[in-house]
N, C-alpha and C positions, 0 to 999 in steps of 0.2 A: 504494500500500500504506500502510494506515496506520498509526502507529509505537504499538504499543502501545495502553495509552488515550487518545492523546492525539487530537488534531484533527490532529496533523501529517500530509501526504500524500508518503513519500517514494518514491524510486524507492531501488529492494534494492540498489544498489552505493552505497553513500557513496565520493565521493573525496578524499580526503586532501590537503590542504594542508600536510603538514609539509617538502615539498621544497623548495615555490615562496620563491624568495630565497635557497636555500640548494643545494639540487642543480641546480634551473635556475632565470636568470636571469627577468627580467618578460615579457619576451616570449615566451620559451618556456611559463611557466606560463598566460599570454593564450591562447597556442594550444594549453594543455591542457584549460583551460576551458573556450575554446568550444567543441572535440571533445565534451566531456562533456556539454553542454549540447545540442548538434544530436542527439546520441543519445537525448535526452530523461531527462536526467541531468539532479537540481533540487538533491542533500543534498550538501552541501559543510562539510568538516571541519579546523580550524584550531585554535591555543592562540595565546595572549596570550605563551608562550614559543617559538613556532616562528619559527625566522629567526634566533637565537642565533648560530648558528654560520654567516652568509653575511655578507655584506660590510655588510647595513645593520641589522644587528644585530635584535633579540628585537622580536618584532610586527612584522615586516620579512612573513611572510605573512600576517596580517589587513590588513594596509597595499595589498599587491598585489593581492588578494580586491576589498578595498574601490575601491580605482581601476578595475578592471575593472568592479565592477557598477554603478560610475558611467559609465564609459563606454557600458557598454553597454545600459544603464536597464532592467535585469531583475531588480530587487531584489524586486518582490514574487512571482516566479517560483521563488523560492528556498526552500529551507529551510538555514540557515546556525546549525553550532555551532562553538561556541568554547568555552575553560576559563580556569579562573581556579587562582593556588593552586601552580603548577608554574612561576612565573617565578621568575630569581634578585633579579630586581629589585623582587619581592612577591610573595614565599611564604605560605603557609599558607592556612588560609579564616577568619580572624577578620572584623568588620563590616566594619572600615574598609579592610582587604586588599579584598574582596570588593567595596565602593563604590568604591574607587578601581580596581578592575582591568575594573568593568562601564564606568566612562566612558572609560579607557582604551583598552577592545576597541570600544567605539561611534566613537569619534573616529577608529582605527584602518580601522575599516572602512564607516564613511564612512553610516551606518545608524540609526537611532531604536531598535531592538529586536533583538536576538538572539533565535532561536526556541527552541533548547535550548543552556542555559549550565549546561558541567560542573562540578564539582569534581572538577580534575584529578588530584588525589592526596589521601587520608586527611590529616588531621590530627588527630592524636591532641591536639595541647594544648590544642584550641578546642574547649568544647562544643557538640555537636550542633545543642543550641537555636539558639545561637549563630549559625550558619550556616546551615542550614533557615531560621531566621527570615528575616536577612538576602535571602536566596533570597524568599522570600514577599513581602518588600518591596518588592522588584523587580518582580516578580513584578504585582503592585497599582498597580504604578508606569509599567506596561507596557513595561519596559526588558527583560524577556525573558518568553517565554512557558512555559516547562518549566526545571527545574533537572533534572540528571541527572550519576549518580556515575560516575569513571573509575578506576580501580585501587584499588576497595575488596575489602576480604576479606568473607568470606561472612558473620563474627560482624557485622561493622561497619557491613556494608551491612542485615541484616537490621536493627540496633539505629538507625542512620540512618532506616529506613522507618517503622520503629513510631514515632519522635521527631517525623517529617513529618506523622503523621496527627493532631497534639497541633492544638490551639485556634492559630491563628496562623502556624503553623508550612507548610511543604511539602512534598510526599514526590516523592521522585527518580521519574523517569520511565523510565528508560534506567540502562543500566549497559555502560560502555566497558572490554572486559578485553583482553587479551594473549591469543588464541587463535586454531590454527592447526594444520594438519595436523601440524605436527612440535613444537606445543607446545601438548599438552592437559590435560595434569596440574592446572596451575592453574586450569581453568574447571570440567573436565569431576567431577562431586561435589558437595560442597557446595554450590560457588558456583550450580554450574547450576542445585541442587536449590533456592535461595531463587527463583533467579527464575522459576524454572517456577512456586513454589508462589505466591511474588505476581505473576504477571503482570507481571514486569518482562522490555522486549525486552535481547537483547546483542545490541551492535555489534563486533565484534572488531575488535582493530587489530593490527597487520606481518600482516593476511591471509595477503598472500603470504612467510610470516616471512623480512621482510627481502629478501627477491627471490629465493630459494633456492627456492623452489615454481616457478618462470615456466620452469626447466630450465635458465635462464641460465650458472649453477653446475655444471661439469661434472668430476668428477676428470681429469685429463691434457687438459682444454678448455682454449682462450684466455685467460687475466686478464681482469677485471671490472675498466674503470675504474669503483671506485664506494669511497664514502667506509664505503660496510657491508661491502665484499668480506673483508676480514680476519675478521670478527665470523661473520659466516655460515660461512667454512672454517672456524675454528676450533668452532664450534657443531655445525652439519649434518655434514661432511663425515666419515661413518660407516655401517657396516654399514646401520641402520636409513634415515639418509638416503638414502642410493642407492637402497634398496629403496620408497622414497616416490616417487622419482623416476620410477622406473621401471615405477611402478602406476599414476601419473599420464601418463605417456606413453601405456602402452596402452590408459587409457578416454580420453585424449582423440582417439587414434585410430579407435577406437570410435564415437567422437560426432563425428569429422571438425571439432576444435575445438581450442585451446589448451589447453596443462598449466595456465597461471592460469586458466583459466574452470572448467575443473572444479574445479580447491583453494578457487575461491571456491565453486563450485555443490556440494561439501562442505561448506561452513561452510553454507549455506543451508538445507542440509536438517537441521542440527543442529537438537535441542529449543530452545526459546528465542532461537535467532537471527535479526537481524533484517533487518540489511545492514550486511557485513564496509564495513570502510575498508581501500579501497586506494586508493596513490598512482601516479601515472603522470609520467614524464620527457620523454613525447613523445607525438603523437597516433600513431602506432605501439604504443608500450608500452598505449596506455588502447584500444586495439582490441583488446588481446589481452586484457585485460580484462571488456569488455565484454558476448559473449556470456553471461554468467554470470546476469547478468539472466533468461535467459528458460531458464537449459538446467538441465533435471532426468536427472539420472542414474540408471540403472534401481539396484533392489535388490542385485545381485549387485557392481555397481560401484562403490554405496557399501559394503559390504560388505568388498571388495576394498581400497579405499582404510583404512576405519575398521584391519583386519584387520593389514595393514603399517605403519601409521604407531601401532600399539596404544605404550605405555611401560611 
C-alpha cells in the first residue's frame, strides 16, 4: 500500500516501537520484530524520545531497532520512522534541534537515511520556514526521504502545509494523531476535514488506546501488570467503555477474530487513515494484532462499532 503521495510501500499495520527498552527488554523486542516481519510486516515506528523511561534511557528504542536491522541485514526491507522535537534532551524543531536530532537518530539506529522523519510535537516558537526548510535540507541531503507532522492541530497543520509548498521549503506527508475507538473527538472534524481535503494519510497512535481495546481490561477481571493499567481505568472504565467492549466482542465473534483486529480494522476503514501504530509485548500480543491487515468489516459492524463508541 502506498502511503499517501509518496513512493513509500507500507504494509497497513505500523508497529510501534515505543515499548522496546522500556516494557520489554532487547530480546523480547528481537522477537517482536521478527514476528512482524515473517508476517510481512516492513513500517516500523520509533522517537528519538522513546526509551526514557527503561533502564538505558531516551533513544534506548532506535538503539534496539538499529542492532537488530544490523543483525539481521534487512535494512532496505524496511520503511523506518522516527521524530525529532519531543526529547527532553532536544526539544523543539529549531535548525540546529532538528540537525543535531537527525544524526543522533542515524547513529542511533545504525542507518544512512530515515524514510519518514516526524515533527513530533508543534512548536509554536520556531517559525515554520524555519523547520520545513530544515526538513528540505535533509531532505536534498538524503538523510530522510519525507518529513511528516505528529500532534498538530488542524489550524497548524493546515498553515505548516501551505508554508511547505513555499520555494525551498517541504510539505508534511503524513500526519500522526491520537485516534481510537474510544478517543475521536480530537481527529474526527476539522482535523480529518484538512487531511481529506489535502490528501494527507493519518496514522493513529494508542490504536489500541493504550491496550483497553485488546478486552485485556475487564471490570471485576484480573490486574494488568502494565505500567498504563492505572491511566486506562481511570480513563475507559465507564458506561461508554464497557459498551465499546462489548461491540467489539460481538463482531469479533462474528468475524471469528480478535477485539484488536477489529478496533484496528475500525481505524482502517476510517476516511483518511492509513495504518494505525500499534505496539506488541510479545509475538502473542502482535498475533492478535495482526489479522487486521487483511479483515474488513461488513456495514452494519462498523456501524455498530462507530454507533457505541459515538462522544
Amino acid at each position: 500500500m502506498r502511503l499517501g503521495d509518496t513512493d513509500l510501500d507500507v504494509f497497513p499495520l505500523c508497529l510501534g516501537g515505543n515499548v522496546f527498552g522500556w516494557s520489554i527488554d532487547e530480546e523480547r523486542s528481537y522477537e517482536v520484530l521478527d514476528a512482524y516481519v515473517e508476517a510481512g510486516g516492513n513500517f516500523i515506528d520509533t522517537a528519538d524520545s522513546y526509551g526514557r523511561r527503561g533502564p538505558g534511557g531516551e533513544g534506548e528504542s532506535e538503539r534496539i531497532i538499529g542492532r537488530w536491522m544490523a543483525a539481521r541485514e534487512n535494512r532496505d526491507q524496511l520503511v523506518i520512522a522516527t521524530k525529532v522535537g519531543a526529547s527532553p534532551s532536544l526539544p523543539g524543531l529549531s535548525a540546529e534541534t532538528i540537525g543535531l536530532g537527525i544524526e543522533r537518530s542515524l547513529g542511533n539506529l545504525r542507518t544512512d537515511r530515515v524514510d519518514l522523519y516526524y515533527a513530533h510535537q508543534d512548536d509554536p516558537e520556531t517559525a515554520l520556514d524555519e523547520t520545513l526548510g530544515t526538513f528540505a535540507e535533509l531532505i536534498r541531503d538524503g538523510k530522510i526521504r519525507y518529513a511528516a507532522a505528529s500532534n498538530y492541530s488542524a489550524p497548524r497543520l493546515l498553515e505548516a502545509l501551505a508554508v511547505g509548498e513555499a520555494e525551498g521549503m517541504t510539505r508534511y506527508v503524513a500526519l500522526q494523531t491520537h485516534y481510537n475507538l474510544m478517543e475521536r473527538r480530537r481527529y474526527e472534524g476539522e482535523l480529518q476535514a484538512v487531511c481529506e481535503e489535502e490528501r494527507i494519510p493519518c496514522l493513529p497512535y494508542f490504536a489500541l488506546a493504550r491496550g483497553f481495546l485488546t478486552g485485556k481490561y475487564r471490570p471485576g477481571g484480573p490486574d494488568v501488570d502494565s505500567p498504563r493499567a492505572a491511566g486506562v481505568r481511570e480513563s475507559y472504565f465507564n458506561e461508554r467503555g464497557f459498551a465499546v467492549l462489548d461491540a467489539l466482542e460481538r463482531v469479533a465473534a462474528e468475524q471469528h477474530t480478535t477485539m484488536s483486529a477489529v478496533a484496528l480494522a475500525w481505524l482502517l476503514a476510517q476516511p483518511t487513515v492509513a495504518a494505525p501504530v500499534a505496539s506488541a509485548t510479545s509475538r502473542g500480543q502482535l498475533g492478535e494484532l495482526l489479522p487486521a491487515a487483511k479483515l474488513k468489516l461488513s456495514v452494519d459492524q462498523l456501524e455498530l462499532l462507530s454507533a457505541v463508541s459515538a462522544e
